[in-house]
PQR file with spaces between the fields and no chain letter, atoms N, CA, C, O and H, PARSE charges and radii, in Angstrom:
ATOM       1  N    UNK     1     157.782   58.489 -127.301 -0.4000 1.5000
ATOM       2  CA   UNK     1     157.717   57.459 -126.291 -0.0000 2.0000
ATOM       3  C    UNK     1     156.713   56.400 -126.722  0.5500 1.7000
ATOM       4  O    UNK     1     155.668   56.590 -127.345 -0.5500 1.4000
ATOM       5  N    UNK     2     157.247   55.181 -126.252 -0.4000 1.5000
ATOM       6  CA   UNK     2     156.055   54.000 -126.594 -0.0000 2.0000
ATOM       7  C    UNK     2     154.984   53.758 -125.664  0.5500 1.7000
ATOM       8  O    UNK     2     155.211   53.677 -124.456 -0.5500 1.4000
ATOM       9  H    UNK     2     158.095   55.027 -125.746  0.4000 1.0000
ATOM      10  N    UNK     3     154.092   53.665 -126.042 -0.4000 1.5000
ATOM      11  CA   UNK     3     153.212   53.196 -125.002 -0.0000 2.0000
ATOM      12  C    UNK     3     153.146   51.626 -125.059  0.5500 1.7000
ATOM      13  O    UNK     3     153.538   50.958 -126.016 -0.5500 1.4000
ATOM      14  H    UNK     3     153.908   53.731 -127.023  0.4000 1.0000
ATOM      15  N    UNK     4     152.609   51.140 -123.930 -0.4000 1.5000
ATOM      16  CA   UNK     4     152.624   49.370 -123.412 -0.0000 2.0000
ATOM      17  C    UNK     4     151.686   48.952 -124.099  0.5500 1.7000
ATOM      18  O    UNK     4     151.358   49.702 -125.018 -0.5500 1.4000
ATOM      19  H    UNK     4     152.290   51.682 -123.152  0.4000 1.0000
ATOM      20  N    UNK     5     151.042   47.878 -123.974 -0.4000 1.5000
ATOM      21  CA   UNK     5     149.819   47.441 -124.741 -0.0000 2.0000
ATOM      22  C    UNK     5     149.045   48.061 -123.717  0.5500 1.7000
ATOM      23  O    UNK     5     148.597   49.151 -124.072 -0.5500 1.4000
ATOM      24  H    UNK     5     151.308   47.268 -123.227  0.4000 1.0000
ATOM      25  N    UNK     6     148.680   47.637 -122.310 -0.4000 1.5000
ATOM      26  CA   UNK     6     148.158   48.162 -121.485 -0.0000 2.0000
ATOM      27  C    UNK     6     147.628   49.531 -121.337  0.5500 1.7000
ATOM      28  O    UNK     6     146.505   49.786 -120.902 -0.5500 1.4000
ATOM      29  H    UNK     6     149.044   46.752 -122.021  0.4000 1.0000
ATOM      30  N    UNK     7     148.604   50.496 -121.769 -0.4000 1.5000
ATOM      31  CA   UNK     7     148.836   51.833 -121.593 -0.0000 2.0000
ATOM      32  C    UNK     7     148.117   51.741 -122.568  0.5500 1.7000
ATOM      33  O    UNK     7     147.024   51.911 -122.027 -0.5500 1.4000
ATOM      34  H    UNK     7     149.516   50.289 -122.123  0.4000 1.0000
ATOM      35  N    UNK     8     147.801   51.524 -124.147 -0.4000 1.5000
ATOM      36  CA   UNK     8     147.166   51.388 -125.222 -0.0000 2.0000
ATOM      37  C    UNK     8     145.661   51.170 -124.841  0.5500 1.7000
ATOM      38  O    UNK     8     144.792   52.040 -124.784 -0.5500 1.4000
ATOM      39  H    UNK     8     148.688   51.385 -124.586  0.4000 1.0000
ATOM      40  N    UNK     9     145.557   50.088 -124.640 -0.4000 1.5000
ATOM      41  CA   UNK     9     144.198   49.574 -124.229 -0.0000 2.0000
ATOM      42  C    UNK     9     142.965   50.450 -123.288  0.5500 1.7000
ATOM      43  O    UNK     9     141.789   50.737 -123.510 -0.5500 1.4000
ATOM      44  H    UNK     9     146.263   49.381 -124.686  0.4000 1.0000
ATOM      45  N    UNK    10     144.113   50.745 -121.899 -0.4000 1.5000
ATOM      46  CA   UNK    10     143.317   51.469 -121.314 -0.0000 2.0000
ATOM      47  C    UNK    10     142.976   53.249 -121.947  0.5500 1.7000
ATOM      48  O    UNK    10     142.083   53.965 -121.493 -0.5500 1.4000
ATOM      49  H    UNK    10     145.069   50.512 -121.719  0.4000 1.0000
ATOM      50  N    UNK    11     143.935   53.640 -123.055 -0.4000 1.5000
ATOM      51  CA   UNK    11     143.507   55.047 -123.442 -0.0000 2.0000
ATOM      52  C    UNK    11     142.089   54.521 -124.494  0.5500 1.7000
ATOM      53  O    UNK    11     141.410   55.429 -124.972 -0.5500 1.4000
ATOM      54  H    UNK    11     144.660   53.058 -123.424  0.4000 1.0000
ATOM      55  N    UNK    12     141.803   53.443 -124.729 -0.4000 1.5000
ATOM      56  CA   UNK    12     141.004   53.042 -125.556 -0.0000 2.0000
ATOM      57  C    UNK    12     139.464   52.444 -124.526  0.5500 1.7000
ATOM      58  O    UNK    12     138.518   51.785 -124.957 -0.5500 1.4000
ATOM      59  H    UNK    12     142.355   52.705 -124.341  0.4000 1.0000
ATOM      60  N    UNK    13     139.651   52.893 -123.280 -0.4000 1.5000
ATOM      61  CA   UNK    13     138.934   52.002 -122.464 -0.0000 2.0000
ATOM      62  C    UNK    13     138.634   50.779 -122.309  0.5500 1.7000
ATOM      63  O    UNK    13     137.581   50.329 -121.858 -0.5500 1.4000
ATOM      64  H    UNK    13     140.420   53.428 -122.930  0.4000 1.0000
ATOM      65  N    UNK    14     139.549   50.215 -122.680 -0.4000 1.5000
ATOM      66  CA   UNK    14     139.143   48.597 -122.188 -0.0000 2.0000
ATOM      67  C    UNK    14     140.145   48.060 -121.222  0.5500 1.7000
ATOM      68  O    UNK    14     141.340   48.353 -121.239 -0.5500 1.4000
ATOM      69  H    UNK    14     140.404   50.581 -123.046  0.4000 1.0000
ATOM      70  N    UNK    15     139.700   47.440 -120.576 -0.4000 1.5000
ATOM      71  CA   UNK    15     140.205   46.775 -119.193 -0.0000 2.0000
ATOM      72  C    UNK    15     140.283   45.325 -119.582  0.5500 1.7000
ATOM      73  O    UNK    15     139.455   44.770 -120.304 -0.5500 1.4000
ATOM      74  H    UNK    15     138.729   47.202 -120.562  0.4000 1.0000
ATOM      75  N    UNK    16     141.762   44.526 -118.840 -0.4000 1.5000
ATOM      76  CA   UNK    16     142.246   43.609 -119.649 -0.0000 2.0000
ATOM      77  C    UNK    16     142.569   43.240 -117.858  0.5500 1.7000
ATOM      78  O    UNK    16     143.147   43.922 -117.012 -0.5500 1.4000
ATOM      79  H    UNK    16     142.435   44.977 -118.254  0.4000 1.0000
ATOM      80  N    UNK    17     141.916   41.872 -117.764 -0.4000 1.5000
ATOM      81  CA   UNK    17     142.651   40.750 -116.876 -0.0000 2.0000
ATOM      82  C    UNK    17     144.049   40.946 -116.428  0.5500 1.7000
ATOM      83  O    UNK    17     144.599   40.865 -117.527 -0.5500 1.4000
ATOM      84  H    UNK    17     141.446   41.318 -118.452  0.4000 1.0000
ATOM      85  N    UNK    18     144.965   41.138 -115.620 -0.4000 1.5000
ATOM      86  CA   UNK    18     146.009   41.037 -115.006 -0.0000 2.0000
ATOM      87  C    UNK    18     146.923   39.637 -115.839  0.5500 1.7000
ATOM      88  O    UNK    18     147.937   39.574 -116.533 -0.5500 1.4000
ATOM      89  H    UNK    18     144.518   41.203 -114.728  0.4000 1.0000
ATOM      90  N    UNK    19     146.160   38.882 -115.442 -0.4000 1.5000
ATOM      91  CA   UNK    19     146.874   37.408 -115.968 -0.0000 2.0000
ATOM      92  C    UNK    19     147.239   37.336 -117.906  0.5500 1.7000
ATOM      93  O    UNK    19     148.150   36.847 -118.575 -0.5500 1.4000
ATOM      94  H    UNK    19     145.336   38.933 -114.878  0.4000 1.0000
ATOM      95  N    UNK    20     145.984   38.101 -118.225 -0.4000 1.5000
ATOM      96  CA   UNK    20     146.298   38.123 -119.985 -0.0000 2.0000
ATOM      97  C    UNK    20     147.200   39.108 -120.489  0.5500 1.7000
ATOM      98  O    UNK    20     147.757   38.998 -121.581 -0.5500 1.4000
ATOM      99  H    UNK    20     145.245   38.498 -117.682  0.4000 1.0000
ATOM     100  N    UNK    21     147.405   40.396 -119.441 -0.4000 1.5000
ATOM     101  CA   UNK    21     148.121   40.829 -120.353 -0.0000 2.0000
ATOM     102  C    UNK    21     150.075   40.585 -120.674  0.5500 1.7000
ATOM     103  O    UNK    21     150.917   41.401 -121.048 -0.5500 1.4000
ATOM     104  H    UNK    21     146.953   40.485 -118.553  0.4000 1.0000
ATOM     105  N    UNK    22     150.160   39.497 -120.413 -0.4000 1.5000
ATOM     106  CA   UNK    22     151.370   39.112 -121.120 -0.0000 2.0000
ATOM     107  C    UNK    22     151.596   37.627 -122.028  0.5500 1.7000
ATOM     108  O    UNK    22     152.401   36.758 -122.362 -0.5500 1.4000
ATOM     109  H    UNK    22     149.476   38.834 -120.110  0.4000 1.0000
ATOM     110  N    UNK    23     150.551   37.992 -122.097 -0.4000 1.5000
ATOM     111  CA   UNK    23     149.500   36.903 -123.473 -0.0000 2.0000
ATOM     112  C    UNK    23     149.705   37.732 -124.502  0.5500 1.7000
ATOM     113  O    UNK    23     150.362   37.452 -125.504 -0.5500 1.4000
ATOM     114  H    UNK    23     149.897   38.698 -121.826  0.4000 1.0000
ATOM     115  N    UNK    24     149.036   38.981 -124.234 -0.4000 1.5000
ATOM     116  CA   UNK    24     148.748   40.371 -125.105 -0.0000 2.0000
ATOM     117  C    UNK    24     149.852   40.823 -125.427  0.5500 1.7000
ATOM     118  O    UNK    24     150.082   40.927 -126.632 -0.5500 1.4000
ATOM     119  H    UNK    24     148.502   39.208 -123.420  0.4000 1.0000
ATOM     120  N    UNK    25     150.805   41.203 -124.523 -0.4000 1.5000
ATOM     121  CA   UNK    25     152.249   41.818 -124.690 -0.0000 2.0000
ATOM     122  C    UNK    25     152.857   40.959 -125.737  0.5500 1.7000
ATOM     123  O    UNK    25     153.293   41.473 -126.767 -0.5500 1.4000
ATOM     124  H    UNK    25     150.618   41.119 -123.544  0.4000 1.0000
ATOM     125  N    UNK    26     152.919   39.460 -125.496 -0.4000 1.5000
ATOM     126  CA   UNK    26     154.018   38.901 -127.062 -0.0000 2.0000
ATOM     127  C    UNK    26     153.415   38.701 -127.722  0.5500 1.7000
ATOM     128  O    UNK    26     153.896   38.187 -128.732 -0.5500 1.4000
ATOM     129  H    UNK    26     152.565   39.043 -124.659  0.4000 1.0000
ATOM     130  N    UNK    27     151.671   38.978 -127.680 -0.4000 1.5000
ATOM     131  CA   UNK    27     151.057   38.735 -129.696 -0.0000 2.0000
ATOM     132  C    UNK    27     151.446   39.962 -129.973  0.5500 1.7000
ATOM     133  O    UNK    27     151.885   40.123 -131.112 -0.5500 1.4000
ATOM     134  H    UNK    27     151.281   39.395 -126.859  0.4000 1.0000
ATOM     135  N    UNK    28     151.409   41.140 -129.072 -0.4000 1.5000
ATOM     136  CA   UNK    28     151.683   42.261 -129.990 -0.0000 2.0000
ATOM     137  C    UNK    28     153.213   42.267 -130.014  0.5500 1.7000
ATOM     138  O    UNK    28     153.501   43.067 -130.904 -0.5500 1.4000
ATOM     139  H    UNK    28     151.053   41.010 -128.146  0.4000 1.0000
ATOM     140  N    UNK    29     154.201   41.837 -129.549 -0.4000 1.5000
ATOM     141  CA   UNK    29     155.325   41.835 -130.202 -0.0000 2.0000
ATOM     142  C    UNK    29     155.639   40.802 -131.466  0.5500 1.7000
ATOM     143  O    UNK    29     156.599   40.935 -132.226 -0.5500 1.4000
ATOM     144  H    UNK    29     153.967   41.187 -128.826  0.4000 1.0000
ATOM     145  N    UNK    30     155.017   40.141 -131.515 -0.4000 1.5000
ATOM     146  CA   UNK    30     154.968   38.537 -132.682 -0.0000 2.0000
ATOM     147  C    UNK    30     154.382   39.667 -134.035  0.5500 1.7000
ATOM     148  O    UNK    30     154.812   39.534 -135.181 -0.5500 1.4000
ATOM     149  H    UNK    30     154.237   40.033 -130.897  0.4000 1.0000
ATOM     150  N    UNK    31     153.302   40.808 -133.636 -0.4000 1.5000
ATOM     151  CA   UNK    31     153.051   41.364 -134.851 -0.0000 2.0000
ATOM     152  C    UNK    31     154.025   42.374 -135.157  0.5500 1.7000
ATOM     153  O    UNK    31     154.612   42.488 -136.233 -0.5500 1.4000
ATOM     154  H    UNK    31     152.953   40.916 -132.705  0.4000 1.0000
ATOM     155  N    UNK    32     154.167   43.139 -134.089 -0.4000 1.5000
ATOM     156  CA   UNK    32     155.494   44.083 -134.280 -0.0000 2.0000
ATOM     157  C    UNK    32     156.814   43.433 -135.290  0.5500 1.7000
ATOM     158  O    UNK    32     157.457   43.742 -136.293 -0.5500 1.4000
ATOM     159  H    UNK    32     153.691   43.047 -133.214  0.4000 1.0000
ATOM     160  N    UNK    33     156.754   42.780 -134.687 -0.4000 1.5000
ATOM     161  CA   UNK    33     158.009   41.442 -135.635 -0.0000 2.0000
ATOM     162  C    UNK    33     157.621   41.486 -137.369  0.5500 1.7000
ATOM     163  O    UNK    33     158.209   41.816 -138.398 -0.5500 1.4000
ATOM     164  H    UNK    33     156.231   42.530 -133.872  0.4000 1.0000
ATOM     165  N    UNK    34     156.436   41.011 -137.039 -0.4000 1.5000
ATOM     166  CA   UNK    34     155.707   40.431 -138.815 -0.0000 2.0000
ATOM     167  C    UNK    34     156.006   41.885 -139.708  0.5500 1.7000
ATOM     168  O    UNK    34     156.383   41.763 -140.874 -0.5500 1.4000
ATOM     169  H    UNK    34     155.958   40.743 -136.202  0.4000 1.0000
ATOM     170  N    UNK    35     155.805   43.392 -139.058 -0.4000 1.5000
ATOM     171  CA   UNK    35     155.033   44.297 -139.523 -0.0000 2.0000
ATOM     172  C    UNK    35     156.703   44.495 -139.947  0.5500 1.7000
ATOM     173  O    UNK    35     156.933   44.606 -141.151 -0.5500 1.4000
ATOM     174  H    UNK    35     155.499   43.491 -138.111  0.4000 1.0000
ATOM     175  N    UNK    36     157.718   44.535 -139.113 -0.4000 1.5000
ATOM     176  CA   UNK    36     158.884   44.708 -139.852 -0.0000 2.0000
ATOM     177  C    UNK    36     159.081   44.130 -140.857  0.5500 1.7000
ATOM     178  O    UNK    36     158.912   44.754 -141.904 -0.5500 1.4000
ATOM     179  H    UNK    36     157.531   44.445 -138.135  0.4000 1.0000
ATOM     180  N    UNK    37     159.578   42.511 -140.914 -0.4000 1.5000
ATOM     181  CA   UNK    37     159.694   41.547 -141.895 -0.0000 2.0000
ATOM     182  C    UNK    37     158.730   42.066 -142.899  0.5500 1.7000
ATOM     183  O    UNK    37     159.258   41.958 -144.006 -0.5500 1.4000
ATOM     184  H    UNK    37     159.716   42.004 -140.063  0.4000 1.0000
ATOM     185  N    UNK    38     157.032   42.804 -143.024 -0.4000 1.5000
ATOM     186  CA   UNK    38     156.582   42.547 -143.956 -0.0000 2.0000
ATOM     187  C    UNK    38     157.296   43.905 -144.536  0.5500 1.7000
ATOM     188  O    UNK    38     157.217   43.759 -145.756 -0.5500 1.4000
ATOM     189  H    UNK    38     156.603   42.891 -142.125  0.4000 1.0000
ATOM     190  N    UNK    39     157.924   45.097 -144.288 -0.4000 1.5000
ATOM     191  CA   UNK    39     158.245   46.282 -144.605 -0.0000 2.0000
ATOM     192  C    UNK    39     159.902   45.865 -145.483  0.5500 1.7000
ATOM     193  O    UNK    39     160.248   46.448 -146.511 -0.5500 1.4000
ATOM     194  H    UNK    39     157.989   45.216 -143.298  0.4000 1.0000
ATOM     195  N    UNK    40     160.759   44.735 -144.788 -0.4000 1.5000
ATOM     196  CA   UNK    40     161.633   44.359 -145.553 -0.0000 2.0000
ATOM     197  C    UNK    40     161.587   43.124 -146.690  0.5500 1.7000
ATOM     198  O    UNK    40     162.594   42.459 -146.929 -0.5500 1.4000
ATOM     199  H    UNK    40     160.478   44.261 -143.953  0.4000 1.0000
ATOM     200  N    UNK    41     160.577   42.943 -147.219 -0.4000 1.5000
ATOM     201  CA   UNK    41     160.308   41.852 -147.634 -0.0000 2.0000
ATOM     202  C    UNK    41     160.587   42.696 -149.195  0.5500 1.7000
ATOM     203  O    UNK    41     160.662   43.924 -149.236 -0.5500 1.4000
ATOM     204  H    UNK    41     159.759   43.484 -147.025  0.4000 1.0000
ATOM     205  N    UNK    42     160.739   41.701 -150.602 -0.4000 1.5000
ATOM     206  CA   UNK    42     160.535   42.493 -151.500 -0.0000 2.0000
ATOM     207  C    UNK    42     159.340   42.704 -152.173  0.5500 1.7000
ATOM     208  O    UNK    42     158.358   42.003 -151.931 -0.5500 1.4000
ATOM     209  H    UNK    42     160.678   40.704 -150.569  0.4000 1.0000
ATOM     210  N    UNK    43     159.326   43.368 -152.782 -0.4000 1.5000
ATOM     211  CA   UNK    43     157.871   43.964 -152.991 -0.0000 2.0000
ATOM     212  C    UNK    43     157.210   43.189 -153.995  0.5500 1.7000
ATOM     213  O    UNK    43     156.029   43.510 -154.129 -0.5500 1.4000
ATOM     214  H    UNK    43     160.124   43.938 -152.978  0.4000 1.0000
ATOM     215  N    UNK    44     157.753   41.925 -155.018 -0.4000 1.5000
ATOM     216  CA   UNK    44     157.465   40.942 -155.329 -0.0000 2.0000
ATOM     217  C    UNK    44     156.534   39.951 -154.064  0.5500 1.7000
ATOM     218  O    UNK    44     155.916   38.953 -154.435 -0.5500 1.4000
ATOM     219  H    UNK    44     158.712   41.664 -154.909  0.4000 1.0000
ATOM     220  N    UNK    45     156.541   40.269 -152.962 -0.4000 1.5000
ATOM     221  CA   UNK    45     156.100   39.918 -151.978 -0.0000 2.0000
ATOM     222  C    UNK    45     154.264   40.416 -151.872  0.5500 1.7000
ATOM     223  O    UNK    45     153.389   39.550 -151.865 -0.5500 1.4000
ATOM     224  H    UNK    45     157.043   41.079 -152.660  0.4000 1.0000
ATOM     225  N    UNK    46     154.036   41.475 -151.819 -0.4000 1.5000
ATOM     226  CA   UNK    46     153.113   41.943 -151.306 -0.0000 2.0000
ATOM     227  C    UNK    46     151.631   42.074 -152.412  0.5500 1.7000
ATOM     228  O    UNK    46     150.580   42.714 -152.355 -0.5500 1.4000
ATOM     229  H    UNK    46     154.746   42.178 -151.824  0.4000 1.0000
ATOM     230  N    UNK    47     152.265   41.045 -153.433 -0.4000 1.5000
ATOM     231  CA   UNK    47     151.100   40.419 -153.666 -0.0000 2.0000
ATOM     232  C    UNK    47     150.207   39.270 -153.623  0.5500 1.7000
ATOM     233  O    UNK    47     149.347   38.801 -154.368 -0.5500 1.4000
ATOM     234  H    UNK    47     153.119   40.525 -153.479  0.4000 1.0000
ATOM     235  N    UNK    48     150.701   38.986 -152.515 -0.4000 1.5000
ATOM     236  CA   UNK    48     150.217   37.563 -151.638 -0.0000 2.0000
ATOM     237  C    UNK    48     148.919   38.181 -150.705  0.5500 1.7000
ATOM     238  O    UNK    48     149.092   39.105 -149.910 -0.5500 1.4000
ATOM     239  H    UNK    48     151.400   39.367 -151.910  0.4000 1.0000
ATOM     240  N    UNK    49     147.797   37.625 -150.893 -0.4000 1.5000
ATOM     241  CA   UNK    49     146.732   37.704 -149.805 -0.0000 2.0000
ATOM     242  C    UNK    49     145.926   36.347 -149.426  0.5500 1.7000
ATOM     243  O    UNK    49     145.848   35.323 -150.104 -0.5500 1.4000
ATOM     244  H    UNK    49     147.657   36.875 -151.538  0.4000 1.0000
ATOM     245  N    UNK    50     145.468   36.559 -148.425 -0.4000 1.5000
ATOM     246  CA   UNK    50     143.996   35.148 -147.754 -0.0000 2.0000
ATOM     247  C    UNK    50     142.537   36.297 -147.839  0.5500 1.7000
ATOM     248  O    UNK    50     142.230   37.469 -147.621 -0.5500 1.4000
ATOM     249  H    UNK    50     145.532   37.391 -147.873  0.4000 1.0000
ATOM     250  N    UNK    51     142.044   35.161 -148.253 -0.4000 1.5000
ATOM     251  CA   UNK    51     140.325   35.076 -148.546 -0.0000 2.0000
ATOM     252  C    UNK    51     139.790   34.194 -147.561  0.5500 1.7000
ATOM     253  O    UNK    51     139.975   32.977 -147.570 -0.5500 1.4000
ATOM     254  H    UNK    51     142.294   34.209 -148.430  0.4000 1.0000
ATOM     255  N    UNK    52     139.073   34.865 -146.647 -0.4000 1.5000
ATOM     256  CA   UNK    52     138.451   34.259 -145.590 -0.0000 2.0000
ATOM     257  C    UNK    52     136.710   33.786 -146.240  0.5500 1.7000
ATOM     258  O    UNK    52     135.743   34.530 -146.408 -0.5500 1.4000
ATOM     259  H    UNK    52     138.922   35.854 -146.639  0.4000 1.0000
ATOM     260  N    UNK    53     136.805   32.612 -146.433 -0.4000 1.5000
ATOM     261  CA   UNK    53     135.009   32.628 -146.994 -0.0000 2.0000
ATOM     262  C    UNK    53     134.612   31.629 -145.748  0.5500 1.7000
ATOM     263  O    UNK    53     134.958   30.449 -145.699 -0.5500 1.4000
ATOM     264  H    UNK    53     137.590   32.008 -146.296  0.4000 1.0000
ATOM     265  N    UNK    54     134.045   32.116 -145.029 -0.4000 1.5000
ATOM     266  CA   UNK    54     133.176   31.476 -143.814 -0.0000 2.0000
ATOM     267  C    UNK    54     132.124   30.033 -143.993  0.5500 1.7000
ATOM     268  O    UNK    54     131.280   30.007 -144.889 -0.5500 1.4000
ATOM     269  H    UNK    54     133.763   33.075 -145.069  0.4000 1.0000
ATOM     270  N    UNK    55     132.248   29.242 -143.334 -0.4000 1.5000
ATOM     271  CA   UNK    55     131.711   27.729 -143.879 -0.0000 2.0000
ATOM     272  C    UNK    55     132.114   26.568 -144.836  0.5500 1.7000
ATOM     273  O    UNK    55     131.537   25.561 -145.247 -0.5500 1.4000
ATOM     274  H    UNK    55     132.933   29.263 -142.606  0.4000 1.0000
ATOM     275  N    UNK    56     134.017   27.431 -145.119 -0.4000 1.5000
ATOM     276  CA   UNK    56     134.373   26.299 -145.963 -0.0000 2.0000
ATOM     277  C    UNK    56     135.103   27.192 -147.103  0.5500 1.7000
ATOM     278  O    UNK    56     135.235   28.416 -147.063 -0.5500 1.4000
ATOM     279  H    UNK    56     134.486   28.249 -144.785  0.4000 1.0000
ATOM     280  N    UNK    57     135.654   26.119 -148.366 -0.4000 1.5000
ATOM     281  CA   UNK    57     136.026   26.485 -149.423 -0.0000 2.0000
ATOM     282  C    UNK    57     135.011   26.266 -150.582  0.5500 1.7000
ATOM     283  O    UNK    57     134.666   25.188 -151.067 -0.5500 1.4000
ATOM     284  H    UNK    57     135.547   25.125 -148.398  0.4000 1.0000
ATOM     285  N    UNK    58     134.601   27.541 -150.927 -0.4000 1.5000
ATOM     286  CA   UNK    58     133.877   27.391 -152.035 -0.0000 2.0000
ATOM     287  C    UNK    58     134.644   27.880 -153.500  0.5500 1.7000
ATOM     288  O    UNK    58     135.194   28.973 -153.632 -0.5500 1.4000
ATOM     289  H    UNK    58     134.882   28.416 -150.533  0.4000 1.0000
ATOM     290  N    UNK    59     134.572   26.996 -154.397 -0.4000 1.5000
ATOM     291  CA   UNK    59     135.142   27.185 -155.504 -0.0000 2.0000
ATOM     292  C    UNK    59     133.863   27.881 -156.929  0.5500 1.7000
ATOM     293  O    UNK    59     132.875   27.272 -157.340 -0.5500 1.4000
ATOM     294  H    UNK    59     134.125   26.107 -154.290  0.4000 1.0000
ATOM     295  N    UNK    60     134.240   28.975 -157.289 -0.4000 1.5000
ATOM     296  CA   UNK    60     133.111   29.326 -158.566 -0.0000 2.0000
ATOM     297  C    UNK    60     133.760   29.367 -159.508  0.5500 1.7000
ATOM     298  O    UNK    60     133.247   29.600 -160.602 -0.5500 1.4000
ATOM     299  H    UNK    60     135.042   29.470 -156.955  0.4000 1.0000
């Protein structure tokens, strides 16, 4: 059985606004989505990554 995001959240203790959680519900389906696409993608694929460097692009 699936659990909701909600159902998720609260086994995790956190308490989520009424109004956000269907904010919450389609980012986590938008990732649900990605996580497929990234599982059918070819594997020529999955050597693509982002480098987060904080304050900008620094080049060395």
């Amino acid at each position: 059985m699936k659990l909701s995001v909600r159902e998720r959240l609260e086994d995790q203790g956190i308490s989520v606004k009424e109004d956000h959680i269907s904010v919450l519900e389609k980012r986590w389906q938008a990732i649900e989505q990605m996580k497929v696409q990234t599982k059918d993608a070819s594997l020529a694929d999955y050597d693509i990554s982002l480098r987060n460097i904080p304050g900008g692009d620094h080049i060395e």
